[in-house]
C-alpha positions as CSV (number, residue, x, y, z in Angstrom):
1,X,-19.8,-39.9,44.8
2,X,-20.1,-42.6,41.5
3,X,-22.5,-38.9,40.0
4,X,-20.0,-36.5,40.8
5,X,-16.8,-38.7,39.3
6,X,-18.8,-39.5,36.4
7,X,-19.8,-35.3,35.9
8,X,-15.9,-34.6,36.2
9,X,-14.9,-37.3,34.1
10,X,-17.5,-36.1,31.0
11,X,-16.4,-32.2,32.1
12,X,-12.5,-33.4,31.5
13,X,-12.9,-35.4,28.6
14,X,-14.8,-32.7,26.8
15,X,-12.1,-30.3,27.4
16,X,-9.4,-32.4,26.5
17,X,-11.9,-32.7,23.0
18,X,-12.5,-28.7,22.9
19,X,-8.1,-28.5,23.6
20,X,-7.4,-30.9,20.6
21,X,-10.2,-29.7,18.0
22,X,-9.0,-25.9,18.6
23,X,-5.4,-27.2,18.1
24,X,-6.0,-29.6,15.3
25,X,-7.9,-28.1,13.1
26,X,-8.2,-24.4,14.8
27,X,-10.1,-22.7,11.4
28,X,-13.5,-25.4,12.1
29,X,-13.1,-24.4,16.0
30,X,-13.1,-20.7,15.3
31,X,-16.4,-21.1,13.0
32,X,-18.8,-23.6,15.0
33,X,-17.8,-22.5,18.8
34,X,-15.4,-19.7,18.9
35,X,-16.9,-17.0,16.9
36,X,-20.3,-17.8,17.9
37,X,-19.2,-17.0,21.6
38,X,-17.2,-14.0,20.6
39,X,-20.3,-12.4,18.6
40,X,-22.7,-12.6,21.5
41,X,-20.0,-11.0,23.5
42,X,-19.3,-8.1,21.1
43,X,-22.8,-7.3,20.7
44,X,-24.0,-7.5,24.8
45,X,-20.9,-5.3,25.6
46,X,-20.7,-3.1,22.6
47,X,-22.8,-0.2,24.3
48,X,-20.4,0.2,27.6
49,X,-17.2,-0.1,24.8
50,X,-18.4,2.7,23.1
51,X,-18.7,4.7,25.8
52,X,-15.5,3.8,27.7
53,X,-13.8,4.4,24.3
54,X,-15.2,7.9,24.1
55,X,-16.9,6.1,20.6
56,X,-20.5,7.9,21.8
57,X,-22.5,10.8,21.6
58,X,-24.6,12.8,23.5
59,X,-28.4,13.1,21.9
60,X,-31.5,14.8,23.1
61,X,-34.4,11.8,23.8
62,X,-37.5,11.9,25.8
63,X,-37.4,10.2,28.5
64,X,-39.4,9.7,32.2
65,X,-37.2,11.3,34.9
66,X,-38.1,11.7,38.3
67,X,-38.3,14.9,39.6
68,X,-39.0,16.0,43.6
69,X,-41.6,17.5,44.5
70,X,-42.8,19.9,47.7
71,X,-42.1,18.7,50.9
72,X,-44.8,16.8,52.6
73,X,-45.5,18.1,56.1
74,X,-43.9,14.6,57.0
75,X,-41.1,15.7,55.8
76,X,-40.7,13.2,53.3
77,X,-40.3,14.2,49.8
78,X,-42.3,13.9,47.3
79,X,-41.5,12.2,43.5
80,X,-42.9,13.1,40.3
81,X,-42.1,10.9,36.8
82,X,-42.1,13.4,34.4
83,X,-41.5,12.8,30.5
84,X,-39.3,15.4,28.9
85,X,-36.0,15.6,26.8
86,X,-32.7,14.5,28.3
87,X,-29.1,13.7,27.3
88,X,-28.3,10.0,26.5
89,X,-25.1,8.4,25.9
90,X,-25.8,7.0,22.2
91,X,-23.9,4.0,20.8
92,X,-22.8,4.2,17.0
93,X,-25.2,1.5,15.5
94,X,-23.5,-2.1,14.7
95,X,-24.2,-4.6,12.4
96,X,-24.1,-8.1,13.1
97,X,-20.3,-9.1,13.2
98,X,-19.1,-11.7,10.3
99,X,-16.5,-14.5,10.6
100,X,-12.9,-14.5,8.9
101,X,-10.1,-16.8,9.1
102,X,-8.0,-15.2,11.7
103,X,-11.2,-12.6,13.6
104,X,-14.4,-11.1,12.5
105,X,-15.3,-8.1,10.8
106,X,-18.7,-5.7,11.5
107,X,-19.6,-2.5,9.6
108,X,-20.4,0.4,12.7
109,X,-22.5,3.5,11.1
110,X,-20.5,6.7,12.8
111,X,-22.1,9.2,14.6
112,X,-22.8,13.1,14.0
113,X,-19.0,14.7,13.7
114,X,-17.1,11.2,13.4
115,X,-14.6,10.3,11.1
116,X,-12.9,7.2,10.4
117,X,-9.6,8.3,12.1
118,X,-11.4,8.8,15.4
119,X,-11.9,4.7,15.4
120,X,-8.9,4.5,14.0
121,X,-7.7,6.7,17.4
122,X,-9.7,4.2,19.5
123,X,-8.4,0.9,17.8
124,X,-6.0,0.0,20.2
125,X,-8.6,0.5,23.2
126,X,-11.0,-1.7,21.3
127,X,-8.7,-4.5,21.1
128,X,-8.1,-4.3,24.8
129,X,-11.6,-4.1,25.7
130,X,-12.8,-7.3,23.6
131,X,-8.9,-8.8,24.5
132,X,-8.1,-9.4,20.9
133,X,-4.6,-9.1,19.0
134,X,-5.3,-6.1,17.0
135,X,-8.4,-3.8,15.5
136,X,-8.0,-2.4,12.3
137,X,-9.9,0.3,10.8
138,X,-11.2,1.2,7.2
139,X,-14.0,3.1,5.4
140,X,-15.4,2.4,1.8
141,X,-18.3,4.3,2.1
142,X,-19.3,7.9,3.5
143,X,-20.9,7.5,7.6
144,X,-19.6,3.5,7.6
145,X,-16.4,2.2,9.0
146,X,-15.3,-1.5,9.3
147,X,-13.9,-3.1,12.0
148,X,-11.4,-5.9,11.1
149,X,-10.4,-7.7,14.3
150,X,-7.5,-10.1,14.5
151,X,-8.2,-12.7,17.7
152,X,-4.8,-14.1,17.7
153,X,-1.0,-12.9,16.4
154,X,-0.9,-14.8,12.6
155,X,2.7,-14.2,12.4
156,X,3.3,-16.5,16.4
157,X,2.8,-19.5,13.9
158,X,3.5,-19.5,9.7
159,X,2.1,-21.9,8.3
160,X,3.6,-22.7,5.0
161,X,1.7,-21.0,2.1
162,X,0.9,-22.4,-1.4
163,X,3.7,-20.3,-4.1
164,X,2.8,-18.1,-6.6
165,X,1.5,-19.2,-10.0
166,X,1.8,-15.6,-11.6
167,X,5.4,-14.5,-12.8
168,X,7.5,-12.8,-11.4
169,X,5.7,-12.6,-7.7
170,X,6.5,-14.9,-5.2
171,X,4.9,-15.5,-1.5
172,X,7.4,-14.7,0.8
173,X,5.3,-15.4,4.4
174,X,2.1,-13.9,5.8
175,X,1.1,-9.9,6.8
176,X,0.0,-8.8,10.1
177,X,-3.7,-9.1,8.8
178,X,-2.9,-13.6,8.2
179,X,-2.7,-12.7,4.6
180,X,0.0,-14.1,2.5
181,X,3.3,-11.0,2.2
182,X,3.5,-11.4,-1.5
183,X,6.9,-9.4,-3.7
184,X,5.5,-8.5,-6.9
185,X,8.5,-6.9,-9.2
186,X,5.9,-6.4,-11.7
187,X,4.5,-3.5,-9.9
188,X,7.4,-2.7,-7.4
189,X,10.2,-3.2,-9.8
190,X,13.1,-2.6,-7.0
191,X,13.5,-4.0,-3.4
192,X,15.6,-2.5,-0.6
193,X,16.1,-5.5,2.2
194,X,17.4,-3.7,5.0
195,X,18.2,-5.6,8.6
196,X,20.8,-6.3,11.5
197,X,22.9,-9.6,11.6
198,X,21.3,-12.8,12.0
199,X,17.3,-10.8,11.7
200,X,16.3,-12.7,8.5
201,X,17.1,-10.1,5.8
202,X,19.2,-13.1,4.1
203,X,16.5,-16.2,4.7
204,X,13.9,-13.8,2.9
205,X,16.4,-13.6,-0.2
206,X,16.8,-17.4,0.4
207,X,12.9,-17.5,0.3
208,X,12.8,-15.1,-3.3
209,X,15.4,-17.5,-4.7
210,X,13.4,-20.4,-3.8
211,X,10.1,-19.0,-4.6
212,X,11.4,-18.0,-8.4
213,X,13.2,-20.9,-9.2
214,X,10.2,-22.7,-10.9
215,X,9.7,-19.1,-12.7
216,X,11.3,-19.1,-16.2
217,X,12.8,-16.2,-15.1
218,X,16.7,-15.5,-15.0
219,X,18.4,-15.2,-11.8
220,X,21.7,-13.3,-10.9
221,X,23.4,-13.1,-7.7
222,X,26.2,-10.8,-6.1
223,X,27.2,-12.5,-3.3
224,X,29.7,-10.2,-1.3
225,X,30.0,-12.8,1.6
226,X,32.6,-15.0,-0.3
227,X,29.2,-17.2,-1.8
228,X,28.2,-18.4,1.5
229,X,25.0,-17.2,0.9
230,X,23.7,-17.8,-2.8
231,X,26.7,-20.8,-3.8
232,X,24.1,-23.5,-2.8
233,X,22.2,-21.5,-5.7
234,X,24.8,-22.0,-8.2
235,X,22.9,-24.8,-10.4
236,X,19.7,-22.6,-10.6
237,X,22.0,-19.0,-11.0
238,X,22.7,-17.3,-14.8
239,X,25.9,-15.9,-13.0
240,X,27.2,-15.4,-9.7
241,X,29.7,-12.9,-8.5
242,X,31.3,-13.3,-5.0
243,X,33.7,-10.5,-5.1
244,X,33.8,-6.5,-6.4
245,X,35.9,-7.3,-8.9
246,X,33.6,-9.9,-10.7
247,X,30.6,-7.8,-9.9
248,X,32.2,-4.8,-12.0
249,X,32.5,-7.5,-15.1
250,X,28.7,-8.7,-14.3
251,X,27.3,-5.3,-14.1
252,X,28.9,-4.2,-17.5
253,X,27.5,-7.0,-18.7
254,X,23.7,-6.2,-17.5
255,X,24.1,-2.9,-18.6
256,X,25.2,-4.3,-22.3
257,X,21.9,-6.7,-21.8
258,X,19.8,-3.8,-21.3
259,X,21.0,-1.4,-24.1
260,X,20.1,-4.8,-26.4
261,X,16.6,-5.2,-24.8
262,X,16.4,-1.5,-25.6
263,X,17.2,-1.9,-29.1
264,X,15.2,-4.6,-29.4
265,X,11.8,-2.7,-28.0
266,X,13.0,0.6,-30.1
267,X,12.7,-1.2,-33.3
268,X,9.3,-3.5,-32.0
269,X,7.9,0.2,-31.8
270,X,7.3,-1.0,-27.9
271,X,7.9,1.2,-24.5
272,X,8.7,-2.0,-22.4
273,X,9.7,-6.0,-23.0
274,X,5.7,-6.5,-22.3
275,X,4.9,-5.0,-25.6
276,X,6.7,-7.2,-27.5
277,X,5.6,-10.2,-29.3
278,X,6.1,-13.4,-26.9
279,X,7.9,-14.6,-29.5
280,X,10.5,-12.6,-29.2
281,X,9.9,-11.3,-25.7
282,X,13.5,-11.8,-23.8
283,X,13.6,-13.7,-20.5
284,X,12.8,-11.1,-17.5
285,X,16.3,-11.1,-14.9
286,X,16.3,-10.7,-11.1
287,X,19.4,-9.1,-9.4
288,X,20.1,-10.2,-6.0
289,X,22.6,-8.4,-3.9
290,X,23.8,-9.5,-0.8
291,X,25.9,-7.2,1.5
292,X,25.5,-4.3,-0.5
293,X,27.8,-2.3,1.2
294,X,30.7,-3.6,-0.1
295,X,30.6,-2.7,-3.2
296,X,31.0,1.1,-1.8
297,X,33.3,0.2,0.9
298,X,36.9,1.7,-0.1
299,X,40.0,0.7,1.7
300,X,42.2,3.2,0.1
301,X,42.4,5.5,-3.1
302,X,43.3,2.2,-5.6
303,X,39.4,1.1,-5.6
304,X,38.1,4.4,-6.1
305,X,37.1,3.9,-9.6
306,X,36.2,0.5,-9.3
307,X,34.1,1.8,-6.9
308,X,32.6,4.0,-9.2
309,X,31.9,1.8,-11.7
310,X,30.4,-0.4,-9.6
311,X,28.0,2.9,-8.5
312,X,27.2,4.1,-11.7
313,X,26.3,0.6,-13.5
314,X,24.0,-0.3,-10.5
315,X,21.9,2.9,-10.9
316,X,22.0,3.0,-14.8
317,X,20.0,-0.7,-14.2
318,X,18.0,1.0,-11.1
319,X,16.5,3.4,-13.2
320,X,16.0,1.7,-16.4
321,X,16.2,-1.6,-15.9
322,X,11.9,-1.6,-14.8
323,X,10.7,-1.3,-19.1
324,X,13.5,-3.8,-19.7
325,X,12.4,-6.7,-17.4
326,X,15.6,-6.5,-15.1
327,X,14.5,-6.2,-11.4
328,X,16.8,-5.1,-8.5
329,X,16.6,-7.1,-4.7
330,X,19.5,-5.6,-2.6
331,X,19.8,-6.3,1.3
332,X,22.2,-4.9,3.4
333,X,22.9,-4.3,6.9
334,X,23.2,-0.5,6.9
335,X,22.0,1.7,3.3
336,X,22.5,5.2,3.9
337,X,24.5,8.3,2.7
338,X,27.8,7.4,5.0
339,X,28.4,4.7,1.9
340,X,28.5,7.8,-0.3
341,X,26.0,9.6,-3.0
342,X,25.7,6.6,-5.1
343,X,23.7,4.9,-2.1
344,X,21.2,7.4,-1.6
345,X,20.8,7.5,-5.6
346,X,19.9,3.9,-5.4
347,X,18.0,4.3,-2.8
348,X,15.6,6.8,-4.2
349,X,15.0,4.6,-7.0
350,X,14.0,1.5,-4.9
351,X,10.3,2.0,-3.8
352,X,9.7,-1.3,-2.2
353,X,11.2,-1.6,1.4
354,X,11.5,-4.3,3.9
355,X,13.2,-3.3,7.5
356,X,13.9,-6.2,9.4
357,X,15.3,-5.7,13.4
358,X,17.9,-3.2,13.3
359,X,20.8,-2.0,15.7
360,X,20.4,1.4,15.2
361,X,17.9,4.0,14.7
362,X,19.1,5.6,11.9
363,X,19.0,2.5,9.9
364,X,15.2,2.4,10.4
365,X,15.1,5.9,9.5
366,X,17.2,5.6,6.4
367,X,14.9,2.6,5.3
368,X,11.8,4.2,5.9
369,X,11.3,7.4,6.9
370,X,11.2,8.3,3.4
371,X,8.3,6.2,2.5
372,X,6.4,5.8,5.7
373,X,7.5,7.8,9.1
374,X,4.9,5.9,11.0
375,X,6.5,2.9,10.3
376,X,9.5,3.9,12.1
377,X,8.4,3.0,16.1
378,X,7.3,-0.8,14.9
379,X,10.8,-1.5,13.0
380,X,12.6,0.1,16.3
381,X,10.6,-2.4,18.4
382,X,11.1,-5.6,16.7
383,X,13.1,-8.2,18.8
384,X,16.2,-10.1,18.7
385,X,13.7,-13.0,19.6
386,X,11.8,-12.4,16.3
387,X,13.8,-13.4,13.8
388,X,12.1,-13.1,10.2
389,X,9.7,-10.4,11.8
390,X,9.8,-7.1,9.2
391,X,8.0,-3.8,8.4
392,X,7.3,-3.6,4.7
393,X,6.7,-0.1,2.9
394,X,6.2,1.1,-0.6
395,X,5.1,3.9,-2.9
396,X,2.4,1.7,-4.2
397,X,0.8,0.6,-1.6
398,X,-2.3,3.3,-1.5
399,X,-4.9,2.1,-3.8
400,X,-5.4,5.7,-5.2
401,X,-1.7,5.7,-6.3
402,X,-3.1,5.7,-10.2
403,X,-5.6,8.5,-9.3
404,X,-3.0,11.0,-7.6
405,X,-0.4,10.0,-10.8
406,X,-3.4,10.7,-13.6
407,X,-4.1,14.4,-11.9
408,X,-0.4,15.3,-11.6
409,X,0.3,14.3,-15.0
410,X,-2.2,15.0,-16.9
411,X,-4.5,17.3,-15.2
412,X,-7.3,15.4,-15.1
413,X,-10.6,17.4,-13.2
414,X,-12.0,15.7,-10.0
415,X,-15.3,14.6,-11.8
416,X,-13.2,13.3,-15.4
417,X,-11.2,11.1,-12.9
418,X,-13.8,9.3,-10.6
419,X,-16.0,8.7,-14.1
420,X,-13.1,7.4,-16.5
421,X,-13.9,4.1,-17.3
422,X,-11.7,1.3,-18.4
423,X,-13.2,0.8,-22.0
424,X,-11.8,4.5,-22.6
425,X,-8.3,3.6,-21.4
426,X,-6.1,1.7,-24.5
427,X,-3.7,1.0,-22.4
428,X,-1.4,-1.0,-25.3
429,X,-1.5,2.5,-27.3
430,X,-0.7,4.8,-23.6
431,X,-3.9,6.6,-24.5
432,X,-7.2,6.8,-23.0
433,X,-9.9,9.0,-23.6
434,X,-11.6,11.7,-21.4
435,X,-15.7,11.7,-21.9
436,X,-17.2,10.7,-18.9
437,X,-17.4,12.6,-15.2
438,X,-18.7,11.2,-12.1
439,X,-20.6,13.7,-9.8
440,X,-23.1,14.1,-7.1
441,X,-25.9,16.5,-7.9
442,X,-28.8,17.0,-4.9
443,X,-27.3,14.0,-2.8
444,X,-27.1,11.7,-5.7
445,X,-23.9,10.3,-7.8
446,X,-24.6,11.1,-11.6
447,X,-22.2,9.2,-14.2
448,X,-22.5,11.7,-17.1
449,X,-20.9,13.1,-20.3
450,X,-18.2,15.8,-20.1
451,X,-19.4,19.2,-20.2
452,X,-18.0,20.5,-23.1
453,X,-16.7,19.5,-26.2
454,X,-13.2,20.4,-25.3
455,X,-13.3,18.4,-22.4
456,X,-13.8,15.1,-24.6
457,X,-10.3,14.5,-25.8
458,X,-7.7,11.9,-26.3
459,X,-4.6,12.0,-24.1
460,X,-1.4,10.3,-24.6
461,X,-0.3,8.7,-21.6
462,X,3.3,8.6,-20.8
463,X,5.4,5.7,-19.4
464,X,4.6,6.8,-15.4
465,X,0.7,7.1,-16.3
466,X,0.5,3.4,-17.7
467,X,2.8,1.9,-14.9
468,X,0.3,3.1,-12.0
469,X,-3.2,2.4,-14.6
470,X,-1.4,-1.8,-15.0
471,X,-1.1,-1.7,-11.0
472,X,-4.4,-0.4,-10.4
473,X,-6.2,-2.8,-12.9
474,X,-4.1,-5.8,-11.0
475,X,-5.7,-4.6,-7.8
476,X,-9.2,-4.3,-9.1
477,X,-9.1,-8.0,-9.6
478,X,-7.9,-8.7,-6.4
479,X,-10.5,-6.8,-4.7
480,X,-13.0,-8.3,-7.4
481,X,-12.0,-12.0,-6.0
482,X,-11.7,-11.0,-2.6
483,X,-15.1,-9.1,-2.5
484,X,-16.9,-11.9,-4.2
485,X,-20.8,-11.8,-4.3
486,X,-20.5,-8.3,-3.2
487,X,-18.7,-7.2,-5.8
488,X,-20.8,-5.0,-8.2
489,X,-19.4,-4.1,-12.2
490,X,-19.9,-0.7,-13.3
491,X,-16.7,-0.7,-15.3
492,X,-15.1,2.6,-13.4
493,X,-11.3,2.4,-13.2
494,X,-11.8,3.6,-9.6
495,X,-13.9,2.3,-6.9
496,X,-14.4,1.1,-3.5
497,X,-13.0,-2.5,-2.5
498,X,-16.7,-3.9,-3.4
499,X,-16.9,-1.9,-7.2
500,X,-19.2,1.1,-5.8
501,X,-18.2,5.0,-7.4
502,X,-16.2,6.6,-4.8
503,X,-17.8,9.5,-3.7
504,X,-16.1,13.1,-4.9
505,X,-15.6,14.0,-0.9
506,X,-14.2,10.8,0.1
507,X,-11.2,11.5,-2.6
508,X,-10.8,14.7,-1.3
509,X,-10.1,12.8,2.1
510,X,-7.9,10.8,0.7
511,X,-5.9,13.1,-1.5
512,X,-5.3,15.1,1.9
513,X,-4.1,12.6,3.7
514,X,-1.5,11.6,1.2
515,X,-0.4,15.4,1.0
516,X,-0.1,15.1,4.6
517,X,1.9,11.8,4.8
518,X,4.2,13.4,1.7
519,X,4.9,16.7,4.1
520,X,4.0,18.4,1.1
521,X,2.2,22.1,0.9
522,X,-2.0,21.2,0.9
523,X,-3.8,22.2,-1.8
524,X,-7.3,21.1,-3.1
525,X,-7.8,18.7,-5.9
526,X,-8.7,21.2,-8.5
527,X,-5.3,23.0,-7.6
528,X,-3.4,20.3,-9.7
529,X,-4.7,21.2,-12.5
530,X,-2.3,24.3,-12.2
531,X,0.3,22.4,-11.1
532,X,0.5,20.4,-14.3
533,X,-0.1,24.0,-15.9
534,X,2.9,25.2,-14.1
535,X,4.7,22.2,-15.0
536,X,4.1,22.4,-18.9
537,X,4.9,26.3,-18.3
538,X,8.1,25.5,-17.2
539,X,9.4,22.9,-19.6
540,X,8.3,25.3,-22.5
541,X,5.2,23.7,-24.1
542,X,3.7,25.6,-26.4
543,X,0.3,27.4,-25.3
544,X,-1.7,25.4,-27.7
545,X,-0.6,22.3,-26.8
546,X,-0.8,22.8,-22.8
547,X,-4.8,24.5,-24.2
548,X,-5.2,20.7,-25.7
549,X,-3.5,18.7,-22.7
550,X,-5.6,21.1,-19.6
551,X,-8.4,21.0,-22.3
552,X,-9.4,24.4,-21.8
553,X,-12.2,25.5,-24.0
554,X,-10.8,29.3,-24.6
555,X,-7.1,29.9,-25.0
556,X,-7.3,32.6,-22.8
557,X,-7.5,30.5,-20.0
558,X,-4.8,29.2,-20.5
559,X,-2.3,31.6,-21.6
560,X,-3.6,33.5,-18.5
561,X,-1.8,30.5,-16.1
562,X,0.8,31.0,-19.4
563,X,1.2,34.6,-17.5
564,X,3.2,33.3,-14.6
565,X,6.4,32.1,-16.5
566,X,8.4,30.4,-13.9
567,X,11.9,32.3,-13.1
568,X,15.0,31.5,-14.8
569,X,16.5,29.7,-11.4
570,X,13.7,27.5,-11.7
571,X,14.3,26.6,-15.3
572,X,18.2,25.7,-14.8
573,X,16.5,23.7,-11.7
574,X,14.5,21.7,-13.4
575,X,17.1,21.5,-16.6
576,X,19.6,20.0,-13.5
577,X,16.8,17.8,-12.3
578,X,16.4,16.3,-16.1
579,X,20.2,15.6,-16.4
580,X,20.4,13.6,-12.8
581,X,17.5,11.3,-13.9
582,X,17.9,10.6,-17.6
């Protein structure tokens, strides 16, 4: 009896230790016991996973089956083992899992006919089967995919995160994945903040305020809730408008700002305030709106023009305000086209957007079916009991964005943009230089010179082109620190998270699926290049100077795209087009 007491009494006090080192300190309890445990499990129980998650393949093996035989007067029967070919159920092979803060990761090579979107498809089964939050899916290399697996919700319990030390972003919480949700205006300029009453639209623009404070950066609030909201602010706030009628004084007065920061960077020589001398670089301003509705709410026909001054002012800053270091965060409850055309304007030029629980559909759709349709069931299902919980979208957040930008633009060749390096890109002078081409020749990826002589040129970039190349080098360093060791420098502007070339056919991949998630018409890569023909056809570019921007080596190449002149409905289209957005 004294045995048995003293067994339950170890068994107990070594749970309540196991309880309190996975709640103290949960990240040293994950590492020494709980990943261990979960490894062994993933890798005994992988092969009947695959299978019930439809993740295997049939294959011819040899293999001793029995086989019956004649029938023995007895009447028995009987067996034969005989080794021949047979179908077997075959796994997709699995390296050994790896720890992370929040899961593991493992690498899986795919099987005959598989593609990364047919894990993607089983994701969801996967995380039931191993009982884990969630499985995320993602392929840097050709016949690999990785399998990042969250064990518990990060977002059930925030812990406070260390703030930004890099201007103008600020760490707002934490991402599905348990990494930090940071707003960077640098490379999403303008911020749509979208939510229901009491959903945590306004405690995020609480969290912004507090997280640029420290920032010698200007800050400048339109508070359409009397102050309620931004007052406590006041100290820290280069102006503060709690009615319309102030924030038609304060919006002249950002416009005036930005016509002087435009002067100032016309006779610098400079496209943007980030060209200019620190010296006399002017502080960069963050516009935070609050209720952005009423400033387009009209009561009767008296505030009609102050309501169109409001519009017009708040767009003119929209769409220039990004070269001129003026940054636009505006939440509301409901954005959409019922608060007339100046919405929707200002909407189209906000690419980052946060939807936060909302009461109706259309508000989700008005938020983000634009950017990301798929996005639209999550924000529907977020709670009332989730406070604080959003769905974040934006135009940037593809890590080819710079790649589909250059072959739009400037008709860059499949091959020219995989091998452009970053030593050919002058970045400070929007030019970069076109002499390299990635390509694989009898299964292997060859980094050579252009093919022609025409092919190596020098091409301006314009303002669009260096926007996307700054984001894209900020997110090479991130993956550079995040991939660590693994990381290998080859200098390409483009590569895998780890540095590697990506392959030619993987960016065909890609480029389809973005067609696809822009409902768009497909067409191949090489296609582009007579888009941008087209393009340059229709604005009236001389033949000579479309010859040097395609950099055709005959000019009858390309005065035979010059051939199909674009019709004259087309021309006034685009000549409407050019008036709307300058």
């Amino acid at each position: 009896m004294r045995d048995a007491l003293l067994v339950l009494t170890v068994l107990a006090a070594t749970a309540a230790g196991l309880w309190a080192w996975r709640r103290l300190h949960y990240p040293s309890f994950w590492l020494a016991l709980g990943f261990p445990l979960a490894a062994l499990f993933v890798r005994t129980s992988w092969r009947r996973v695959a299978l019930g998650c439809g993740l295997t393949k049939k294959r011819q093996r040899w293999w001793f089956t029995t086989v019956p035989g004649a029938i023995a007067s007895t009447g028995l029967v009987k067996v034969r083992r005989r080794f021949q070919r047979v179908a077997v159920d075959t796994k997709p092979f699995m390296w050994l899992p790896l720890p992370t803060r929040n899961g593991w990761r493992v690498t899986l090579h795919t099987l005959e006919g598989q593609t990364p979107g047919d894990y993607a498809d089983a994701a969801e089964r996967l995380a039931h089967s191993w009982g884990v939050h969630a499985v995320r899916v993602s392929s840097d290399k050709p016949g690999r995919v990785r399998l990042s697996v969250t064990v518990r919700d990060p977002l059930v319990k925030v812990e406070e995160l260390p703030p930004s030390t890099e201007l103008l972003k600020v760490t707002v919480g934490r991402l599905e994945t348990g990494g930090p949700w940071v707003i960077d205006f640098k490379t999403v300029p303008h911020w749509i903040n979208a939510g229901a009453t009491q959903s945590g639209k306004s405690n995020l623009a609480n969290a912004l305020i507090v997280g640029l404070a420290p920032q010698p950066v200007a800050l400048v609030g339109f508070d359409l809730k009397g102050g309620v909201e931004f007052t406590p602010y006041a100290p820290r706030l280069s102006a503060l408008a709690t009615t319309r009628a102030e924030s038609v004084t304060l919006l002249e007065d950002l416009v005036g700002l930005m016509l002087d920061r435009m002067g100032l960077c016309r006779q610098a020589g400079a496209r943007n305030i980030w060209q200019l001398p620190p010296a006399i670089r002017p502080v960069p301003v963050v516009v935070l709106v609050d209720e952005l509705a009423e400033l387009y709410l009209m009561a009767d026909k008296s505030e009609k023009d102050e309501i169109a001054k409001t519009s017009t002012a708040l767009l003119r800053v929209a769409q220039l305000g990004r070269a001129f270091g003026i940054y636009l965060f505006c939440c509301g409850q409901r954005i959409g086209s019922d608060l007339g055309p100046g919405v929707t304007s200002l909407r189209a030029q906000c690419s980052g957007r946060i939807c936060h629980r909302v009461n109706d559909p259309e508000t989700a759709t008005m938020t983000l079916g634009d950017l990301d349709p798929a996005a639209l069931v999550s924000a529907r299902a977020i709670a009332a009991e989730t406070p604080g919980v959003a769905i974040v979208a934006s135009h940037r957040r593809d890590p080819l964005y710079a790649a589909y930008v250059l072959v739009l633009a400037t008709g860059l060749r499949r091959g020219e943009l995989l091998g452009l390096r970053w030593q050919d890109v002058d970045l400070d002078n929007a030019e970069m230089t076109i002499a390299w081409q990635l390509q694989r020749v009898r299964g292997q990826l060859h980094h050579r010179e252009t093919k022609t002589e025409a092919s190596d040129a020098v091409l301006p970039l314009i303002d669009v082109c260096v926007t996307a190349l700054k984001g894209r080098r900020e997110d090479r360093e991130r993956s550079r620190r995040a991939a660590g060791n693994e990381w290998i420098e080859n200098g390409l502007v483009f590569t895998t998270r780890t540095g590697r070339p990506i392959e030619p056919r993987n960016f065909n991949r890609s480029f389809a699926k973005a067609i696809e998630h822009a409902k768009v018409r497909s067409i191949p890569v090489h296609a582009t290049r007579k888009t941008c023909a087209s393009l340059l056809v229709a604005l009236d570019v001389h033949p000579r100077i479309a010859m040097q921007i395609l950099r055709h080596s005959q000019i009858a190449v390309t005065m035979n795209i010059y051939s199909e002149v674009s019709s004259e409905a087309t021309r006034n289209a685009l000549r409407r087009l050019g008036e709307q957005l300058f």
